[in-house]
N, C-alpha and C positions, 0 to 999 in steps of 0.2 A: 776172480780167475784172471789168466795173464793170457794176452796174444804169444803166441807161440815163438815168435822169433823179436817181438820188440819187446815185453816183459811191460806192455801197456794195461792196464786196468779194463778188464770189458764190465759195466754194470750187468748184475744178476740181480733175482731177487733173495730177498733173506726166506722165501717158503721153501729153496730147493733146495737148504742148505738141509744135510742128511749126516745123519750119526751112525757111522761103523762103528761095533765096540767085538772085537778078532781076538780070541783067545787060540793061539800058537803063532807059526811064524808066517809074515808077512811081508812080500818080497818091495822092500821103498823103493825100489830102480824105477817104479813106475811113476814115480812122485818127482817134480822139479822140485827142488829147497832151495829157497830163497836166502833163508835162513835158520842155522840149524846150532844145536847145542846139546850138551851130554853131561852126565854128572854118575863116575863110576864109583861104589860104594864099595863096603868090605863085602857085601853080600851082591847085591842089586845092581843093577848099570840103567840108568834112562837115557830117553833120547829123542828129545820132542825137536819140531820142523814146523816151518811155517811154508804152504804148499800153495802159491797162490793166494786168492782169499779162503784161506782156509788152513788146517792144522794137521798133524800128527803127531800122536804122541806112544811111545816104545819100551815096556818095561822087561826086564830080564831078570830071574830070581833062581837061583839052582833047584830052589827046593816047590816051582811053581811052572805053569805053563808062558809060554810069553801073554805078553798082552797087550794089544794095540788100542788105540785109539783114534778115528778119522771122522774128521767133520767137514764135510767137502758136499760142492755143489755136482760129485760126480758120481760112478759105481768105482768100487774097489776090482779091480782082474783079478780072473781066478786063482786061485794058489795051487803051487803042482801038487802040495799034499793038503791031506783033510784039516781043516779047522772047523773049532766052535765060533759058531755066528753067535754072539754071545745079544747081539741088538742090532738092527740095520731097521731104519727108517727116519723118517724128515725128521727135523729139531722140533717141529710147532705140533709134533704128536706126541712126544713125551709128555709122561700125564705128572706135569710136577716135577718127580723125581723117580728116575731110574735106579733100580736098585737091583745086582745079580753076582751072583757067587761063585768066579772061573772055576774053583777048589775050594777045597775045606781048609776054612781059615784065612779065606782070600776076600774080603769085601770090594764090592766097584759101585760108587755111587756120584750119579752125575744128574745136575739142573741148569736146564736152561731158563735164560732172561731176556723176554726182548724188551727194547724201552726206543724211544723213538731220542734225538739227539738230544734237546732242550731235559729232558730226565734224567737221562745216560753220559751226560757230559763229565760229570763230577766222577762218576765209579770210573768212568775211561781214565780222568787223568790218574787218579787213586794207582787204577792199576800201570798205568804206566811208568810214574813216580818207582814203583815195586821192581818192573822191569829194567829202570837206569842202576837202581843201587843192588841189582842181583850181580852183578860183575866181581864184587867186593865180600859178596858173602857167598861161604862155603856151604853145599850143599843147596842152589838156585841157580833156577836156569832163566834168561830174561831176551826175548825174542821180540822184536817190533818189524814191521815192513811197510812203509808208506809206500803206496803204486803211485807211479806218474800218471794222473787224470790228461785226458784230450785237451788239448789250447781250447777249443770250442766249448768244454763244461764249465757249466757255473753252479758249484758246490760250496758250500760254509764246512761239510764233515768231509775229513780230507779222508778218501780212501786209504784204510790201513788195515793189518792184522797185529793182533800186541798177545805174545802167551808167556803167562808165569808159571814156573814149576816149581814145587819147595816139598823135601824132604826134610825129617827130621832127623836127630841124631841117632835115632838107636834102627834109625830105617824101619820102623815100622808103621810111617803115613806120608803119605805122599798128596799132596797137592798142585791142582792141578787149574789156573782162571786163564780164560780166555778173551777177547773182545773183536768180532768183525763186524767194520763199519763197512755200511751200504750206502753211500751219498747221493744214488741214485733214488733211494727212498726215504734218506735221514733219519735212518734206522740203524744200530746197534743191537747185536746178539752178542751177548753175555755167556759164559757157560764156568759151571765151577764142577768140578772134579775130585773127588776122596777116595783113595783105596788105604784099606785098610789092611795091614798082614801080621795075624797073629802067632806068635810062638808057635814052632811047632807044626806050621803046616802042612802041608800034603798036597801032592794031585790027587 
C-alpha cells in the first residue's frame, strides 16, 4: 500500500491481501495506478494496473460481460450498477484453485502461491526477466513497481509489485502472473491467472 501523498511503502501483511474477481463494469477512478498497460485486440481490449501493493486487472470482449480482477489489501466501492461478485475473499482461503464460469464458454481460473523469499527468489526473477522483454512482444503486457522503503528499514526483499499479461494469437487465452513482495515478512505471493474463451460464446 502507498502513503497517500508521498507514494512511500507502508508494510502490510500478505493474510489481508483479498481477491476481487467482478464480472461487469467496475469504476478504476477509485484505484491510484502507479502503473498501467493495455493490449487492444481485434476482438478483446485488456488492461491491467499495478495499485499500490497490489493489482488489477480489466478484460473487455463484445461478446461477454466485462471482467475484472483485484487483489488488494482493501474493499472494492460499491458500483452504481449491479455486478456479479463472481469471488471476494483473502488469498490464503482459496482452496488451491479457483475455478468459475462469468458465461457460457467463458472459463476463469486463478492459483495462488505463497513461498517465503530464499524459495520465491528464482520464479520472482523468472517472472521479472518476462516483464523486461514484454515491451518487445506483441500481444504482452509487463508492469513492475518498486516502493521506496523508510531510510530506517532494513530489508534484503526490496518491496515491489511485478504483473505479466500474455494473450495469445487468435485471443482465445489470456494469461495472467503476478508477484507481491512483503519485506516486512520476506514473503512473496505468487498468483497465476487463465481465462479461457471459447468459440462461440455467449452471456
Amino acid at each position: 500500500m502507498l502513503a497517500a501523498e508521498e507514494h512511500l511503502y507502508i508494510d502490510q501483511s500478505a493474510d489481508e491481501l483479498c481477491l476481487n474477481v467482478v464480472g461487469g463494469p467496475l469504476d478504476l477512478s477509485q484505484f491510484t495506478l502507479l502503473s498501467s498497460g493495455s493490449i487492444a485486440g481485434a476482438s478483446l481490449q485488456l488492461r491491467a494496473g499495478i495499485i499500490g501493493a497490489s493489482h488489477v486487472f480489466a478484460l473487455r470482449h463484445p461478446s461477454l460481460p466485462e471482467l475484472h480482477e483485484v487483489l488488494a489489501c482493501r474493499k472494492l466501492e460499491p458500483t452504481p450498477v449491479p455486478v456479479q461478485q463472481l469471488y471476494s475473499g483473502r488469498v490464503d482461503e482459496v482452496p488451491g484453485q479457483l475455478e468459475c464460469a462469468p458465461a457460457d464458454g467463458f472459463v476463469y481460473r486463478f492459483r495462488p502461491q505463497v513461498a517465503d523469499f530464499a524459495a520465491g527468489s528464482r520464479a520472482l526473477a523468472d517472472l521479472e526477466s518476462r516483464v523486461r522483454s514484454a515491451a518487445r512482444k506483441p500481444g504482452e503486457i509487463g508492469l513492475a513497481y518498486a516502493f521506496p522503503a523508510p531510510r530506517e528499514a532494513s530489508v534484503t526483499l526490496c518491496p515491489k509489485t511485478v504483473v505479466w499479461v500474455g494473450v495469445d494469437a487468435d485471443e482465445r487465452e489470456i494469461r495472467v502472473e503476478t508477484a507481491h513482495c512483503y519485506p516486512n515478512e520476506q514473503t512473496i505471493v505468487f498468483s497465476a491467472t487463465w481465462i479461457e474463451i471459447e468459440t462461440g460464446c455467449r452471456r
